[in-house]
N, CA, C and O atoms as a DFTB+ gen file, in Angstrom:
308 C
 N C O
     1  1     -29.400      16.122      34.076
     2  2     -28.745      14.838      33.959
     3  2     -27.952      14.581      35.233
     4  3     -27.406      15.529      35.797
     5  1     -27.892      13.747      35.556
     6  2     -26.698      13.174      36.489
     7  2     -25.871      13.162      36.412
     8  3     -25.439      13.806      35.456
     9  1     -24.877      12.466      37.277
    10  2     -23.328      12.715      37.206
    11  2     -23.243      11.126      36.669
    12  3     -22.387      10.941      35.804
    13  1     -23.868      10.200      36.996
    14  2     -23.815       8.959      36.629
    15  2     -24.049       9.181      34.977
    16  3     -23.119       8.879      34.228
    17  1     -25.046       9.605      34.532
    18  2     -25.494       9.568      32.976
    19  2     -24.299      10.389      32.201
    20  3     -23.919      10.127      31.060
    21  1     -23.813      11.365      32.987
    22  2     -22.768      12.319      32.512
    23  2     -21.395      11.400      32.179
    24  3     -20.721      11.398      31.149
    25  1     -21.255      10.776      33.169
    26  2     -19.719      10.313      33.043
    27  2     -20.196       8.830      31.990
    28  3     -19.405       8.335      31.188
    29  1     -21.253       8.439      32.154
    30  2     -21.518       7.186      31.191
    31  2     -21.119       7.574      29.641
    32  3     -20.418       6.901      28.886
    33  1     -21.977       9.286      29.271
    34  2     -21.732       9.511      27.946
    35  2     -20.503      10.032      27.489
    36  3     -20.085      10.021      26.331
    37  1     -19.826      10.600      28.742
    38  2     -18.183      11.063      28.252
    39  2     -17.580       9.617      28.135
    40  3     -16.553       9.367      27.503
    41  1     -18.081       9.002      28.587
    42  2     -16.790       7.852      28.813
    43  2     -17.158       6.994      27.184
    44  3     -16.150       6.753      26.520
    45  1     -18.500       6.561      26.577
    46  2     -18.766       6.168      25.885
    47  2     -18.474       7.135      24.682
    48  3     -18.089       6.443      23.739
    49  1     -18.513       8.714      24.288
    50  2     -17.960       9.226      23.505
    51  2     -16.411       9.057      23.361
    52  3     -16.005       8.711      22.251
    53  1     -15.290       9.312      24.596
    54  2     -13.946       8.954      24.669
    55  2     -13.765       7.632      24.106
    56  3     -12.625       7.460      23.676
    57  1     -14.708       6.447      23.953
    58  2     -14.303       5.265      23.420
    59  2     -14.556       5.144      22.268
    60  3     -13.703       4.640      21.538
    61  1     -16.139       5.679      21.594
    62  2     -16.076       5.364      20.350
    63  2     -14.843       6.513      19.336
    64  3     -14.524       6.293      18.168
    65  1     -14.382       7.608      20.124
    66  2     -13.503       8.715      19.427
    67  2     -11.989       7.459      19.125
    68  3     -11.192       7.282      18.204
    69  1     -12.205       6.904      20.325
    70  2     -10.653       6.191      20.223
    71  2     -10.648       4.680      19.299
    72  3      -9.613       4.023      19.186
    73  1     -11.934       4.264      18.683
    74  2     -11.851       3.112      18.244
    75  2     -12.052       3.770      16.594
    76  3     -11.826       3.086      15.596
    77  1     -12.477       5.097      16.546
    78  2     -12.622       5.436      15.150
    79  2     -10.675       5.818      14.914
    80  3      -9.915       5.239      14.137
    81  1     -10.442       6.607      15.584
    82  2      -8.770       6.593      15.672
    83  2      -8.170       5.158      15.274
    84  3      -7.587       5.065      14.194
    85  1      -8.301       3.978      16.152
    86  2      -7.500       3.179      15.783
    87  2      -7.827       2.320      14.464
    88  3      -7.018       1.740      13.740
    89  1      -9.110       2.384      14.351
    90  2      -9.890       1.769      12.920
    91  2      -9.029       2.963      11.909
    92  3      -8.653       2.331      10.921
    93  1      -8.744       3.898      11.830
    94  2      -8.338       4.828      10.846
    95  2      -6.728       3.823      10.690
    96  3      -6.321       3.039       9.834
    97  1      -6.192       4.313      11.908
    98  2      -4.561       4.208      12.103
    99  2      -4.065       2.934      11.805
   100  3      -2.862       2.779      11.597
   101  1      -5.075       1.753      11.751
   102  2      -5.282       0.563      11.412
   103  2      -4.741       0.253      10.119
   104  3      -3.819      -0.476       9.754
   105  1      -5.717       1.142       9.404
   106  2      -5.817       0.879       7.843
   107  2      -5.113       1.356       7.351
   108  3      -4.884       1.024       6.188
   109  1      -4.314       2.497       8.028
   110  2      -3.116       3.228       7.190
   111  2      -2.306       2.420       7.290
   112  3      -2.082       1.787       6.258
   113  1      -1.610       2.108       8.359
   114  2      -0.901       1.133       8.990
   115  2      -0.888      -0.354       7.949
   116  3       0.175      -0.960       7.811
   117  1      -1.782      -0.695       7.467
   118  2      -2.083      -2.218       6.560
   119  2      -1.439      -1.113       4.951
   120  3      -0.585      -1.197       4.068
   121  1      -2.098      -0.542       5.222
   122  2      -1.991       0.027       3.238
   123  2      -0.600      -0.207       2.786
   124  3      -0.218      -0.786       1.769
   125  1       0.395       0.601       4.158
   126  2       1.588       0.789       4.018
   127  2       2.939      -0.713       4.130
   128  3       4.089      -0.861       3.715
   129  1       2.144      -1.398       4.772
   130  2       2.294      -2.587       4.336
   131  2       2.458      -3.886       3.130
   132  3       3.162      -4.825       2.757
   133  1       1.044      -3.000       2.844
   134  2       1.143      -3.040       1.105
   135  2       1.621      -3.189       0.367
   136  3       1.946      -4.110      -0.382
   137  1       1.800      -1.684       0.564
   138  2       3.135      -1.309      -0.693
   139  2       4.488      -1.917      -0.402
   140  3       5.222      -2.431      -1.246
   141  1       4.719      -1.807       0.819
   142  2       5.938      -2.339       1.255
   143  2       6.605      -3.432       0.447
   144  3       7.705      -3.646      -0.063
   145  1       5.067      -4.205       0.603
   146  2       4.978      -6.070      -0.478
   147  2       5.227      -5.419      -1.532
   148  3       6.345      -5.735      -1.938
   149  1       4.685      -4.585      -2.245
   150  2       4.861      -4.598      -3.069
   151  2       6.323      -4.060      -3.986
   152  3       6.540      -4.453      -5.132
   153  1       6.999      -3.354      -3.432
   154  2       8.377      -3.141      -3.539
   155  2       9.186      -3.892      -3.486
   156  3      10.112      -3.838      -4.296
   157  1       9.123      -4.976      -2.400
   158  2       9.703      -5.575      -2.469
   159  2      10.128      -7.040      -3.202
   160  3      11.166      -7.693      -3.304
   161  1       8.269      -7.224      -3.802
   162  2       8.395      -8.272      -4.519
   163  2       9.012      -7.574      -6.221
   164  3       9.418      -8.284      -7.141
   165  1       8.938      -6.360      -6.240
   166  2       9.872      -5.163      -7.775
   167  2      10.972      -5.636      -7.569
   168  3      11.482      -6.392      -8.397
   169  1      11.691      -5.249      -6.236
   170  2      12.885      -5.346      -6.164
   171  2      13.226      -6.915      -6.596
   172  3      13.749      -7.093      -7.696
   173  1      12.950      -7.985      -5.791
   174  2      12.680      -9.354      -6.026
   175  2      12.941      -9.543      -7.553
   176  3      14.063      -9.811      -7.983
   177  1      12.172      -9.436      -8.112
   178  2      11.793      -9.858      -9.521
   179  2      13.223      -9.184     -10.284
   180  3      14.012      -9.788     -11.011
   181  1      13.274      -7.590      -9.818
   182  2      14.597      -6.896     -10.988
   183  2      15.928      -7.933     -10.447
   184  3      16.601      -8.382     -11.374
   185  1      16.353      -8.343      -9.039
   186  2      17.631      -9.309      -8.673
   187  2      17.221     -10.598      -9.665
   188  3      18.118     -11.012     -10.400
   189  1      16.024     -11.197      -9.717
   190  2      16.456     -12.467     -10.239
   191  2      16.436     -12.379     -11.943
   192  3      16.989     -13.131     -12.745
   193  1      15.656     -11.270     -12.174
   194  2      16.112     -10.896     -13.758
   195  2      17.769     -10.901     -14.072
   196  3      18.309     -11.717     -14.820
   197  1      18.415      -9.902     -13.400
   198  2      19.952     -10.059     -13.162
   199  2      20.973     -11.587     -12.740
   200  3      22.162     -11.881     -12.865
   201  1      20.068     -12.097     -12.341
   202  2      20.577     -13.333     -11.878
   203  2      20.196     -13.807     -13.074
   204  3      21.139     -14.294     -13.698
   205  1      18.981     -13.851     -13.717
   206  2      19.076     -15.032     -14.556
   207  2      20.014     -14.473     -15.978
   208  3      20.304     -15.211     -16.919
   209  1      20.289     -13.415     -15.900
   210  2      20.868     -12.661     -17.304
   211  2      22.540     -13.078     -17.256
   212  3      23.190     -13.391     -18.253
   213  1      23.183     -12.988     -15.561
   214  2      24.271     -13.557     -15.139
   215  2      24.409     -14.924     -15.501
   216  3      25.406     -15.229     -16.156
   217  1      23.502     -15.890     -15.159
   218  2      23.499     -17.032     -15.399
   219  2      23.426     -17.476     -17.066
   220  3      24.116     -18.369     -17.557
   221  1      22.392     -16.612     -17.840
   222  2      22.790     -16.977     -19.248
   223  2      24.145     -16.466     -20.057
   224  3      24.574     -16.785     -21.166
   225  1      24.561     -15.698     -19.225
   226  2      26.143     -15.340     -19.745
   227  2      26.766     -16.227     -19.407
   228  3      27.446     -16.773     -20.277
   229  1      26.796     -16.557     -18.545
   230  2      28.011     -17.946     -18.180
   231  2      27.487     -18.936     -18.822
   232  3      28.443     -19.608     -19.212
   233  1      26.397     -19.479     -19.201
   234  2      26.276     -20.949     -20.094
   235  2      26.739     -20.103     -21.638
   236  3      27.647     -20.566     -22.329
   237  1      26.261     -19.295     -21.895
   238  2      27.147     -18.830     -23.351
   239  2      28.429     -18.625     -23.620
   240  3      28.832     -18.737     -24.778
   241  1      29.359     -18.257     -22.475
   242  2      30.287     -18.061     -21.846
   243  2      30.989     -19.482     -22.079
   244  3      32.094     -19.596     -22.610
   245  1      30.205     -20.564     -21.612
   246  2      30.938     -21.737     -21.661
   247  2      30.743     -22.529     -22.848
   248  3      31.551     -23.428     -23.079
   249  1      29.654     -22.289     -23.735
   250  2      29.238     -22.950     -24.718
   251  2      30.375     -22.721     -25.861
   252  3      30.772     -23.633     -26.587
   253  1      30.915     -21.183     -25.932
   254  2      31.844     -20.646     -26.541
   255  2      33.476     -22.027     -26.178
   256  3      34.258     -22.697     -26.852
   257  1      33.190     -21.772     -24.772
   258  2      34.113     -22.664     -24.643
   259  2      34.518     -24.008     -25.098
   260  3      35.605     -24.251     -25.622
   261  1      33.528     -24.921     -24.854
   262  2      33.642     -25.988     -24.878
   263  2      33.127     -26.430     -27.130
   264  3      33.062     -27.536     -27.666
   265  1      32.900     -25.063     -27.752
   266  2      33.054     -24.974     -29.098
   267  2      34.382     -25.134     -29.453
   268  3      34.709     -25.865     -30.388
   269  1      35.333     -24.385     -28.648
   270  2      36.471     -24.333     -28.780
   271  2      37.607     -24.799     -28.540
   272  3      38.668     -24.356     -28.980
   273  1      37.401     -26.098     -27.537
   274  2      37.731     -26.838     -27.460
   275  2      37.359     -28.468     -28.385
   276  3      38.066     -29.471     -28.484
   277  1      36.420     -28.272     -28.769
   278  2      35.944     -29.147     -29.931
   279  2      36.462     -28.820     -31.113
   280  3      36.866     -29.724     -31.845
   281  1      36.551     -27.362     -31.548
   282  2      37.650     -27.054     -32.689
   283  2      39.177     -27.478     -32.256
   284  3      39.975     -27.820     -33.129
   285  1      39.486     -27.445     -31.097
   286  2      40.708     -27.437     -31.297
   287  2      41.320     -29.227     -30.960
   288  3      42.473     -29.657     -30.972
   289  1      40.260     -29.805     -30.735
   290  2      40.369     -31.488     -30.503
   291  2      40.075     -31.867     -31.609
   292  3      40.468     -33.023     -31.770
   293  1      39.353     -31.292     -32.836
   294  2      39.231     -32.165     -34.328
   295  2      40.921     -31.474     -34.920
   296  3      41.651     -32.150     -35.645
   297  1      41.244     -30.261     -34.513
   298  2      42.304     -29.937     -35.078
   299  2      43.404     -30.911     -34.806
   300  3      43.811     -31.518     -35.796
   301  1      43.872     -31.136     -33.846
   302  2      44.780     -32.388     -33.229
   303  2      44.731     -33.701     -33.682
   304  3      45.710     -34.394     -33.956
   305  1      43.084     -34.152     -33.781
   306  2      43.585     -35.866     -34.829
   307  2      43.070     -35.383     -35.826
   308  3      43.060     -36.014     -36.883
């Protein structure tokens, strides 16, 4: 073989070695991404559960209230 045919096939093995590498490192790289979404839309969802559980305490919170102020405005006339 030649030195021309020689360095053609090292050079063409060194590239396809490095595109199977980054095709690998690629996909790990996306997966982990993934999950990432996906944690974060868990996390997401458990805050606005809390938010909305906060929020129905305070309208019950006030419903109590404004009961009790209706008892205590029929009490007066």
């Amino acid at each position: 073989m030649s030195l021309t045919s020689k360095v053609a096939l090292g050079g063409s093995i060194v590239f396809a070695c490095g595109m199977i590498y980054y095709v690998h490192y690629k996909q790990y790289s996306d997966r982990q991404q993934l999950h990432q979404g996906v944690i974060r839309d868990i996390e997401r969802r458990q805050r606005r559960k809390t938010e909305n559980l906060l929020n129905l305490q305070k309208q019950i919170d006030l419903a109590k209230e404004l009961r009790m102020q209706e008892l205590n405005s029929d009490d007066v006339t």
